[in-house]
C-alpha positions, 0 to 999 in steps of 0.5 A: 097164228095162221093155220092154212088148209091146202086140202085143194093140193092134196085133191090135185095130187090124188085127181079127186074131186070135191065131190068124191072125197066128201062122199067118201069122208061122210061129210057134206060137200057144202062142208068141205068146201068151207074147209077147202076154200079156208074158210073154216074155223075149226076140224073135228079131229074124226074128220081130219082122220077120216081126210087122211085115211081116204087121202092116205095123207098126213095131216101136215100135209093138208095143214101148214102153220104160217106165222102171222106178219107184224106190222110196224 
């Protein structure tokens, strides 16, 4: 299972920057950076609501499941 964060879309699209979404979320930019760049290994459902608010996005638009290639 691969669920891939397309934050850095949803921020070209809305012409925000890093730093202005974290401040306007409530969250460290160092933290949003991490889920930015997929590095993340979980998102507290608060603050993918709080993404979404100040996005004024969906969460399916900043999540995408791609299922994972098996190798024979």
């Amino acid at each position: 299972m691969a669920i891939i964060i397309t934050l850095d879309i949803m921020l070209a699209k809305r012409k925000m920057k890093l730093n202005t979404l974290a401040e306007r979320v409530g969250i460290t930019a160092q933290n949003l950076s991490i889920l930015k760049n997929d590095k993340a290994r979980a998102i507290r459902f608060d603050t993918l609501n709080r993404l979404c608010k100040v996005l004024d996005c969906q969460p399916g638009d900043i999540l995408v499941y791609e299922e994972d290639e098996i190798e024979e």
